[in-house]
C-alpha positions in Angstrom: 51.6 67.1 114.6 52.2 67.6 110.3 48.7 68.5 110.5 49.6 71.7 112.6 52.4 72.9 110.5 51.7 75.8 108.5 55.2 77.3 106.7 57.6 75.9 104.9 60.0 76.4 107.4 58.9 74.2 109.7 57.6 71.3 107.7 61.4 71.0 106.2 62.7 70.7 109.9 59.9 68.2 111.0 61.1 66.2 107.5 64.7 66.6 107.9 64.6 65.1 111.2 61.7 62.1 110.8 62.8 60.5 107.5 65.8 58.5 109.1 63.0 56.6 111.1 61.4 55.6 107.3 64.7 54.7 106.1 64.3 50.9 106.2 61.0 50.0 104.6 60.3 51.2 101.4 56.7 51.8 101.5 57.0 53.6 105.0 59.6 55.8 103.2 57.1 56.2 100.2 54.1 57.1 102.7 56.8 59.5 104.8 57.2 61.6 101.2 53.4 61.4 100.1 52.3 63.1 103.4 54.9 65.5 103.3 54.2 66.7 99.9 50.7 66.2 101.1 51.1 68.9 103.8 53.4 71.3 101.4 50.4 71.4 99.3 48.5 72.7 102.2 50.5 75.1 102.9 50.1 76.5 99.3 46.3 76.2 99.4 45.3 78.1 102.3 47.5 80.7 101.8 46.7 80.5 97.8 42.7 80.8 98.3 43.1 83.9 100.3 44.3 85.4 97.3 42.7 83.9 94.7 40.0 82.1 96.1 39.3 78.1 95.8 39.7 76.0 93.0 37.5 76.7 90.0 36.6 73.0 89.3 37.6 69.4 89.8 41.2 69.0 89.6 43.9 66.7 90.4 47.5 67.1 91.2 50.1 64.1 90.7 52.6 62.9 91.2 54.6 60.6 89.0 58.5 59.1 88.3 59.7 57.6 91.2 57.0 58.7 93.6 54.4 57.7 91.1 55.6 54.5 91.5 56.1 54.8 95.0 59.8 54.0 94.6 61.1 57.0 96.1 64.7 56.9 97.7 66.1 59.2 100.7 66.3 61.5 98.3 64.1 62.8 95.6 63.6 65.6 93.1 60.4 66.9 91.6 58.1 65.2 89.3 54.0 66.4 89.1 51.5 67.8 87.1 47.9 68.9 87.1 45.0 68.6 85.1 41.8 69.9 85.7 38.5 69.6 84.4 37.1 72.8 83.0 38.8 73.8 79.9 38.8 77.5 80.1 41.0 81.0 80.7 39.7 81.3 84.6 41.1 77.6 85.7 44.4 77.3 83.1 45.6 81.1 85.0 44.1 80.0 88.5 45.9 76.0 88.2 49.1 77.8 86.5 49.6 80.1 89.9 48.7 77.1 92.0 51.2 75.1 90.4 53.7 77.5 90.6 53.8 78.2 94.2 53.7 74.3 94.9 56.9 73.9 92.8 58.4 76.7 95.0 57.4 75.1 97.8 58.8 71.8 97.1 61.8 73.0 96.2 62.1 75.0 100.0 61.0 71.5 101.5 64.9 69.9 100.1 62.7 68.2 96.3 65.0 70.4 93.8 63.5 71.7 90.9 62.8 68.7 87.7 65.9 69.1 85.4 63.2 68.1 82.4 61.1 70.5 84.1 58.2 67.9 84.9 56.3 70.2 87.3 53.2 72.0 88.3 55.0 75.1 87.5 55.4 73.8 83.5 52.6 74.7 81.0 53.2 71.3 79.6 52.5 69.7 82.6 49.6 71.5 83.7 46.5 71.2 81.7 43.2 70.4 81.1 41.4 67.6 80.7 41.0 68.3 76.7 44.4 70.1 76.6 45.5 67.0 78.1 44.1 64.5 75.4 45.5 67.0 72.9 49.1 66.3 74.1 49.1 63.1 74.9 47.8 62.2 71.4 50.5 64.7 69.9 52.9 62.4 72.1 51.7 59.2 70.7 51.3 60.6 67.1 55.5 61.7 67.4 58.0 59.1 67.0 60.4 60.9 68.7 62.5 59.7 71.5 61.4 62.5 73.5 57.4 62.4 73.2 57.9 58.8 74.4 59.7 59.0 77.3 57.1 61.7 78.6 54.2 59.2 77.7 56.4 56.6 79.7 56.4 59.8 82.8 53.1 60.0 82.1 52.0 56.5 82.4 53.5 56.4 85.7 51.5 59.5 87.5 49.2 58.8 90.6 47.2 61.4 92.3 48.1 62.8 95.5 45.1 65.8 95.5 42.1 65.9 94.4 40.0 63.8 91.5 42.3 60.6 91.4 40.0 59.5 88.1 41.4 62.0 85.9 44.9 60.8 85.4 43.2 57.3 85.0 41.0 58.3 81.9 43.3 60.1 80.0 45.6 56.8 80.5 43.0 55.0 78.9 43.7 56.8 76.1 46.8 55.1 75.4 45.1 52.1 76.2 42.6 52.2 73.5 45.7 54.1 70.5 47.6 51.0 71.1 45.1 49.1 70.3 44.7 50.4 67.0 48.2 51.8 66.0 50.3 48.5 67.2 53.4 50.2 66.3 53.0 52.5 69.5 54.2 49.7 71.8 57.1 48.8 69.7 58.0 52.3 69.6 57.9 51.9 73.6 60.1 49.2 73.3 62.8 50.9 71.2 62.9 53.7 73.7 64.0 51.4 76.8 66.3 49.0 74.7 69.6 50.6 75.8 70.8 50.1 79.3 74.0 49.1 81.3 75.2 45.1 81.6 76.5 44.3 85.2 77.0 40.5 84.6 79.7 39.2 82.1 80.0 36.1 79.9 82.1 34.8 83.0 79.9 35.6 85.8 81.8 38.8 87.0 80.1 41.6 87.8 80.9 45.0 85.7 81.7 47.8 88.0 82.8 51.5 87.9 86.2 51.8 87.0 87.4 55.4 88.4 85.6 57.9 90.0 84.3 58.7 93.1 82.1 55.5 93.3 85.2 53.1 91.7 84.1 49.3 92.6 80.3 50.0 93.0 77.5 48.5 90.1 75.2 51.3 89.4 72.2 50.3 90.3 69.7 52.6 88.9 70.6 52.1 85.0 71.9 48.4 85.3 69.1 47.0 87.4 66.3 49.3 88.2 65.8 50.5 84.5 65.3 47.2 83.3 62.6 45.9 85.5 60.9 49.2 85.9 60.8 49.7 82.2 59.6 46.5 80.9 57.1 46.3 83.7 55.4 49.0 82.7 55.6 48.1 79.1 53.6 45.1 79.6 51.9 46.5 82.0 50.7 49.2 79.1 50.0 46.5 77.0 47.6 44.8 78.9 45.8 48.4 80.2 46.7 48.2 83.9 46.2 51.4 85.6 48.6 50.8 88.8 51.7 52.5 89.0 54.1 51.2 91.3 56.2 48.0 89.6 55.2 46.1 92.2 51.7 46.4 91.8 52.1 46.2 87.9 53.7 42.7 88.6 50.8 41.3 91.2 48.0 42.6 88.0 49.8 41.1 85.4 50.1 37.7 87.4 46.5 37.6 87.2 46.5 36.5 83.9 47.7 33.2 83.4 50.4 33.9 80.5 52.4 36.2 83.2 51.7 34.0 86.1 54.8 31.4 86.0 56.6 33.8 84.1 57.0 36.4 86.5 57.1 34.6 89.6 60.5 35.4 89.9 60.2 38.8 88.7 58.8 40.0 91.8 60.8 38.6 94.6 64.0 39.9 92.7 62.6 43.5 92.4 62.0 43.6 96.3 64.9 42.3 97.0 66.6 44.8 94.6 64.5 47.7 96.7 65.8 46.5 99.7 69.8 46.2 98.5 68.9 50.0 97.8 67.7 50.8 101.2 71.0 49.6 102.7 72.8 52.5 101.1 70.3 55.2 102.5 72.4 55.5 105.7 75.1 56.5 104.0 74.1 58.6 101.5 74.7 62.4 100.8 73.2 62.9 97.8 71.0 61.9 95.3 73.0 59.8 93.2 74.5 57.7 96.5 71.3 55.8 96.7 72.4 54.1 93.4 75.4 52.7 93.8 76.4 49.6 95.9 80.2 48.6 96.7 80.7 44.9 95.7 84.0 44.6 98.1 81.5 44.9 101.0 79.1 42.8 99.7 79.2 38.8 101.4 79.8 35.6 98.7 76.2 35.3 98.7 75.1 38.9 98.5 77.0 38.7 95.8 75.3 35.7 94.1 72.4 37.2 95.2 72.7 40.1 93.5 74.3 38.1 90.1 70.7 37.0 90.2 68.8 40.3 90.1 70.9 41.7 87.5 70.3 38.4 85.5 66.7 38.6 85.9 66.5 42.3 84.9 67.8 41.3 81.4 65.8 39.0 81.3 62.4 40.6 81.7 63.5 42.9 79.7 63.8 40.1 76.9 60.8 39.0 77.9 59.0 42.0 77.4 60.8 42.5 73.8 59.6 38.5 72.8 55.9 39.5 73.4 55.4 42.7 71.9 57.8 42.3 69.0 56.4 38.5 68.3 53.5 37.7 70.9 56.0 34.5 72.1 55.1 33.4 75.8 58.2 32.3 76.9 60.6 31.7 79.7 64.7 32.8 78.7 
């Protein structure tokens, strides 16, 4: 049935009404988006090649954020890029159309437009493969706050068209600057330092005060962000190419200095995703997915989720222990 649908039109109706059946299981939801963006990309292509004819070259187009880490909610707006492997004028003006119209066509599909403008449709996200080494070792070079944060968006991309070894090489190449500059990873590490506390000195949990979600924890900045980013710290220390956390977790328990350590780690992070799927049937908007009502929440739900927020800070003090002094430890 996707297969056979050939406007936008109709691929937003078929979404709109088949994503409540993928509402419950995160990768399910996560597959649901993939082959939808999968089929908008379709879509583009045949109706792009008429045009302008087929791509020039190995290419591929990725996603990354949430969806690169296939930790998509309900909702979800646009994060991708391209790079492609011949650097010259005839592919940058043919990928630069292509990633235009897919942009577009997300955004008719219900994915709004990147606020940071991490799309396609951006120069900066659409490049070849040298123009691509160029940047990221500009990004690497820069201290600042900002060329970070897009290494970080980078770091997370995983194709969904195409050549799915070209994101993977140029990530090597963060790999192998790290390795020589060890002040990159620490410069990582300041970047995520700052996020919300949920759990006080007492026990009690810190929740909004006023506002239209008065009495909920947010989840995104007090839980999420700290698993997700020290994750894939470590998981950029130790050159691991997966994206998704979860995945990040199972490669890094490989090795025996992460094994006990981060037992833990992962059960709490699932059970985190699945706290955040409850509040899909519910939601109206994007930023409903991330925050849950304690006064609903059972004596043990609550405990429960006492836990995760506890184990978020600390993983991220983990993560700060071993690239800051190389300590091993549990907290």
């Amino acid at each position: 049935m996707l297969n056979e649908i050939d406007s936008y039109h109709s691929l937003k109706k078929w979404k709109d009404i088949h994503i409540l059946a993928e509402i419950h299981d995160t990768t399910a939801l996560n597959q649901f988006h993939d082959e939808v963006m999968k089929a908008a990309w379709k879509i583009v292509i045949t109706q792009f090649e008429k045009s302008f004819g087929s791509p020039p070259c190995s290419f591929s187009w990725f996603i990354t954020g949430s969806g690169g880490r296939k930790e998509q909610g309900l909702y979800s707006d646009q994060d991708h890029g391209i790079v492609f492997y011949d650097d010259t004028k005839e592919a940058k003006n043919y990928f630069q159309k292509l990633g235009d119209e897919i942009s577009k066509g997300l955004e008719q599909l219900g994915y709004p437009f990147c606020d940071g403008k991490i799309m396609s449709s951006n120069p900066m996200w659409c490049k070849s493969v040298e123009g691509w080494k160029e940047q990221l070792a500009q990004w690497m070079l820069d201290k600042s706050w900002e060329s970070i944060r897009y290494l970080q968006i980078f770091y997370d991309s995983r194709t969904l068209i195409g050549n799915q070894m070209l994101p993977i090489e140029l990530k090597k190449m963060i790999f192998h600057y790290h390795e020589h500059d060890n002040q990159l990873l620490q410069r990582f590490l300041d970047n995520i330092q700052f996020f919300k506390h949920a759990v006080g000195p007492l026990g009690q949990l810190f929740v909004q005060s006023s506002g239209k979600y008065e009495g909920c924890i947010d989840l995104k900045r007090t839980a999420f962000l700290p698993y997700v980013n020290a994750i894939r710290l470590l998981a950029i220390k130790e050159g691991i190419v997966e994206t998704s956390t979860i995945s990040r977790i199972d490669e890094l328990s490989k090795k025996e200095e992460y094994r006990l350590l981060l037992a833990e780690v992962k059960e709490n992070f699932k059970k985190l995703l699945s706290y955040r799927l409850s509040l899909f049937s519910s939601a109206e908007s994007y930023e409903d997915v991330h925050y849950l009502s304690v006064k609903n929440l059972t004596k043990y739900e609550k405990r429960e989720i006492k836990t995760i927020l506890k184990g978020g800070k600390k993983v991220h003090q983990l993560a700060q222990a071993i690239i800051e002094k190389g300590v091993y430890h549990d907290f």
